[in-house]
Backbone as CSV, one residue per row, in Angstrom:
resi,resn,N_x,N_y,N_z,CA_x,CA_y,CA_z,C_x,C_y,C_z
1,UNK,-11.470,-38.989,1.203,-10.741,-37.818,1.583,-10.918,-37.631,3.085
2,UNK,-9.618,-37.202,3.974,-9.769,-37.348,5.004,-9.434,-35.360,5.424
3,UNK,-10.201,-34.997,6.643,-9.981,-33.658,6.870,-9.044,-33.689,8.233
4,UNK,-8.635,-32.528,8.196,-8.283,-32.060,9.774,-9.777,-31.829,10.511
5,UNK,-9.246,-32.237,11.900,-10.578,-32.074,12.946,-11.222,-30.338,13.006
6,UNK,-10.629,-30.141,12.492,-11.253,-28.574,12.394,-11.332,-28.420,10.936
7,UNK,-11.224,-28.925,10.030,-11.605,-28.730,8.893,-11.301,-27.523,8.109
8,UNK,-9.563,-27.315,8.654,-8.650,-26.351,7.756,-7.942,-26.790,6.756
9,UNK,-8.068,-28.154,6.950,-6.997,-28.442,5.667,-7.718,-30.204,5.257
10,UNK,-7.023,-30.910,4.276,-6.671,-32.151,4.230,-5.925,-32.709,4.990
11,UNK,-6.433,-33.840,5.195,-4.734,-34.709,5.729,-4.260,-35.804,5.149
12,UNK,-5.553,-36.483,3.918,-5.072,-37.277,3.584,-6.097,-37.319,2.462
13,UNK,-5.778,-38.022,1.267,-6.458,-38.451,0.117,-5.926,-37.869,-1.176
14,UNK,-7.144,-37.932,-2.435,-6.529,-37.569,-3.718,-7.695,-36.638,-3.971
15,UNK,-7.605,-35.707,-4.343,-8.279,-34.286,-5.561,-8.202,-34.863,-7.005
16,UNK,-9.487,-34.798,-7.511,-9.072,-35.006,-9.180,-9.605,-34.095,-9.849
17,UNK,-9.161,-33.204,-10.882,-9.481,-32.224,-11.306,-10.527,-32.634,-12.680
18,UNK,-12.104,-32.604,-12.515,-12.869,-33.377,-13.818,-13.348,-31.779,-14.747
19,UNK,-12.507,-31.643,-15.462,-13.073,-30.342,-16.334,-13.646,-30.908,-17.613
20,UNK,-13.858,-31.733,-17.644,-14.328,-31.902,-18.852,-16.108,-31.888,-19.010
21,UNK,-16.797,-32.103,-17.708,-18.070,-31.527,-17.611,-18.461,-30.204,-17.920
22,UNK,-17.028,-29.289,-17.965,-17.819,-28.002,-17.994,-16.991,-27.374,-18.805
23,UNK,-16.541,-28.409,-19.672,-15.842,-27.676,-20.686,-16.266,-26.995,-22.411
24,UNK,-15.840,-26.707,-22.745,-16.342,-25.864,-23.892,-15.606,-26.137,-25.435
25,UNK,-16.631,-26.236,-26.452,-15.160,-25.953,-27.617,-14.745,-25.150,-27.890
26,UNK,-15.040,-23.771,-27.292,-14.591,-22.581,-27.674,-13.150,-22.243,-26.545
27,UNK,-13.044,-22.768,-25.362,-12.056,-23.090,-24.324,-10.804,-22.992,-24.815
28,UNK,-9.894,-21.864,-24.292,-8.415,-21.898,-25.013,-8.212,-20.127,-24.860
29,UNK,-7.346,-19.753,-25.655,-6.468,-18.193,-25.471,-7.153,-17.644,-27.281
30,UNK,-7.824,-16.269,-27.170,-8.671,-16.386,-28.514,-8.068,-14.753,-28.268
31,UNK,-7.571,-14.185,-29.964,-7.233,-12.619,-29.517,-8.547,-11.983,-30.411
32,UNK,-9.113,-10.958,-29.346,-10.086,-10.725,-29.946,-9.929,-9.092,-30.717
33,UNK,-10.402,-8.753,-32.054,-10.096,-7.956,-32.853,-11.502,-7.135,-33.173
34,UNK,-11.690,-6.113,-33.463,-12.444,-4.921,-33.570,-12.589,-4.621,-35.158
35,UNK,-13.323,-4.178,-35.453,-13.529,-3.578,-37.008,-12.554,-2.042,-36.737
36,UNK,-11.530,-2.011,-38.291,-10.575,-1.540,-37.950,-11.458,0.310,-37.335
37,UNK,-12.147,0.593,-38.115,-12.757,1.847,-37.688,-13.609,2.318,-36.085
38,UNK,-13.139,1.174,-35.120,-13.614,1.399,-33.862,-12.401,1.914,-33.293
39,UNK,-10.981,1.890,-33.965,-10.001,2.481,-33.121,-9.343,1.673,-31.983
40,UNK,-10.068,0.349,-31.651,-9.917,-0.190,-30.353,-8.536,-1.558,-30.832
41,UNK,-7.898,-1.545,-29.545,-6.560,-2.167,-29.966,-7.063,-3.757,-29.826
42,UNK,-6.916,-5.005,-30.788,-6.864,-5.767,-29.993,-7.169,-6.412,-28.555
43,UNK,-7.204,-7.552,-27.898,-7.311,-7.763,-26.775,-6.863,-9.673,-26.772
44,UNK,-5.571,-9.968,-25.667,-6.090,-11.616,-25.921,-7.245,-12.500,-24.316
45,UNK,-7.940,-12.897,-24.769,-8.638,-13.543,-23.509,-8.505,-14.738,-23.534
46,UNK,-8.259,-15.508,-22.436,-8.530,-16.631,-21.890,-10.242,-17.128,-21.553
47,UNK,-10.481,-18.308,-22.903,-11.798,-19.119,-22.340,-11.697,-20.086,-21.570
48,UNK,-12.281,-20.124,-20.279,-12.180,-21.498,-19.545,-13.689,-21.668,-19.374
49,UNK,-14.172,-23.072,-19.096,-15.646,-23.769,-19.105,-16.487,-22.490,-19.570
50,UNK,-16.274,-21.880,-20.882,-17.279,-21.142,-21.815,-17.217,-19.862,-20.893
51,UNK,-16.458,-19.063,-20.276,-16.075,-18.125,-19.604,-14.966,-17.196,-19.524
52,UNK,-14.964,-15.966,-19.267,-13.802,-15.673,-19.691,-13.712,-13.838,-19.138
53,UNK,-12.651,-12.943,-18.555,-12.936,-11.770,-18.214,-12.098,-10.606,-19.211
54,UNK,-12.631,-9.302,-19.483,-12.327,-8.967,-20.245,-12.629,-7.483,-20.060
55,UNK,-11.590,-6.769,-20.023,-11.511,-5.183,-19.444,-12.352,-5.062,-17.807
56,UNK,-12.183,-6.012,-16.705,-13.159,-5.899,-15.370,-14.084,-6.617,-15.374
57,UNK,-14.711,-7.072,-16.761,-16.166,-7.622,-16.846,-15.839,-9.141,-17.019
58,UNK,-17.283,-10.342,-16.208,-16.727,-11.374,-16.902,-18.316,-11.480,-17.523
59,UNK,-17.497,-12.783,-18.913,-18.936,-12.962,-19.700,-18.818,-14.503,-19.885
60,UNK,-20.031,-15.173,-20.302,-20.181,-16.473,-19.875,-21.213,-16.857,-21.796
61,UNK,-20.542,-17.934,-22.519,-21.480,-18.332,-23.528,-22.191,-19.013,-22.806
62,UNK,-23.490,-18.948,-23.976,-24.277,-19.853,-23.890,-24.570,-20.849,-24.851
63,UNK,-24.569,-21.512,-25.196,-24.541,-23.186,-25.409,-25.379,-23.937,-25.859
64,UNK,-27.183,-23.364,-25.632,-27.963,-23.823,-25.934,-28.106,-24.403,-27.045
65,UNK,-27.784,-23.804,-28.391,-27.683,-24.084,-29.390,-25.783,-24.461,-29.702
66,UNK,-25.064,-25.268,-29.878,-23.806,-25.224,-29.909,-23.083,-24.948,-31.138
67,UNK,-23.960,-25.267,-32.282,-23.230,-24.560,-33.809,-23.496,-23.521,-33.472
68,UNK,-24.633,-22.445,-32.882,-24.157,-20.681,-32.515,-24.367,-20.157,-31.246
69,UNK,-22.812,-20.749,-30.427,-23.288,-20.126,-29.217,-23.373,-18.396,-28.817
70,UNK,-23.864,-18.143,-28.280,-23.843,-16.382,-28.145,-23.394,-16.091,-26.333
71,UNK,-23.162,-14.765,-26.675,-23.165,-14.035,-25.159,-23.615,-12.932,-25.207
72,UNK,-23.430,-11.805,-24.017,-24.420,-10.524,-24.378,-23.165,-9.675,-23.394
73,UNK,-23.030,-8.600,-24.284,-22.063,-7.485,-23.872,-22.654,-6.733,-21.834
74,UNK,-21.823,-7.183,-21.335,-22.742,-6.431,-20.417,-22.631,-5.100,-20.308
75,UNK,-23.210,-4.380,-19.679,-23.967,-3.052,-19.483,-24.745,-2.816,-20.812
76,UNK,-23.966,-3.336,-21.655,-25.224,-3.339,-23.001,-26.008,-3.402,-23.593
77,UNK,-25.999,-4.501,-22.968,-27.306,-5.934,-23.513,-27.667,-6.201,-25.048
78,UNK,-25.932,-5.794,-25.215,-26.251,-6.764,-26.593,-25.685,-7.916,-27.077
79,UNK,-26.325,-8.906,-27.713,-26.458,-10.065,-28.131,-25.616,-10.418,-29.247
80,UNK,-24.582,-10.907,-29.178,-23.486,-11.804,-30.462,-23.250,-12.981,-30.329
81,UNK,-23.578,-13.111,-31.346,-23.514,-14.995,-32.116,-22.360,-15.121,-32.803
82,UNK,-22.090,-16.380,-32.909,-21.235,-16.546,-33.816,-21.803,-17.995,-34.729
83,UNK,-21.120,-18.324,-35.909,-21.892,-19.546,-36.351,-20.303,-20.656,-35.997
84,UNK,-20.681,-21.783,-35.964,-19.461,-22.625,-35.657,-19.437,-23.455,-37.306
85,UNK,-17.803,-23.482,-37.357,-17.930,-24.385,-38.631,-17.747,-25.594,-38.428
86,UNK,-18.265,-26.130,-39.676,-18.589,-27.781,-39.402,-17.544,-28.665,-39.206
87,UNK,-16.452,-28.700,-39.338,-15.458,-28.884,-38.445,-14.923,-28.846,-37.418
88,UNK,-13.758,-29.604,-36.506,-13.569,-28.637,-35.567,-12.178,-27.769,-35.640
89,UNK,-12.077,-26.765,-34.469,-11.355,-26.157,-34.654,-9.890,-25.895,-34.839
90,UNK,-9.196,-25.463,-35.299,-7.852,-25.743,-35.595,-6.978,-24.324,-34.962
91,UNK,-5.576,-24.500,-34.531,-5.358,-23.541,-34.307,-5.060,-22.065,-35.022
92,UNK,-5.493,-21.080,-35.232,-5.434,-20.286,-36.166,-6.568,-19.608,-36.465
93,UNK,-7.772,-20.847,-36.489,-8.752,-20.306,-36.799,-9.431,-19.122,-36.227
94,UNK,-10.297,-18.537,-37.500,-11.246,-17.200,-37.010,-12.478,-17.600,-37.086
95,UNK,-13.071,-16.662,-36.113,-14.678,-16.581,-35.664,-15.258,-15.503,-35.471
96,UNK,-16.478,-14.672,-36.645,-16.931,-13.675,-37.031,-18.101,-13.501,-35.731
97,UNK,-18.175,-12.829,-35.014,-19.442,-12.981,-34.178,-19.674,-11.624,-34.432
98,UNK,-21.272,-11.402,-34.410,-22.279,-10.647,-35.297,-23.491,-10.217,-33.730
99,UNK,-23.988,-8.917,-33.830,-24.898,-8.813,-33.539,-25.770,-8.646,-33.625
């Protein structure tokens, strides 16, 4: 890759976009739904590399374990899992996450 002498731009070469290091199986457009007695409408979010923002906030899984990855509500600090099924995922599918 070659720069401009001031190092505002490119001038020459190729970019390759490698997402697959930081990609996720949970990665994709997921609408997320409420127990009907919270009143709260729906929401759809976008996951990219296990990330994703949602009313201002962003939240990030974690992975450690990958059949149940979790995240933690912020200002909350609370903790939801989900279990992954032994398959993989299909489009349609649902995912119960529990705290």
């Amino acid at each position: 890759m070659q720069f401009s002498a001031d190092f505002t731009y490119v001038t020459t070469g190729v970019m390759k976009l490698r997402s697959h290091k930081n990609a996720c199986l949970l990665d994709g457009l997921w609408r997320v739904e409420y127990p009907s007695e919270s009143g709260r409408s729906p929401v759809v979010i976008r996951v990219q590399g296990g990330m994703w923002e949602m009313r201002g906030s962003r939240y990030w899984l974690t992975l450690t374990d990958p059949s149940k990855p979790c995240f933690v509500w912020r200002g909350l600090g609370v903790v939801q899992t989900c279990q992954m099924p032994p398959t993989a995922l299909a489009e349609g599918d649902c995912l119960l996450w529990v705290a």
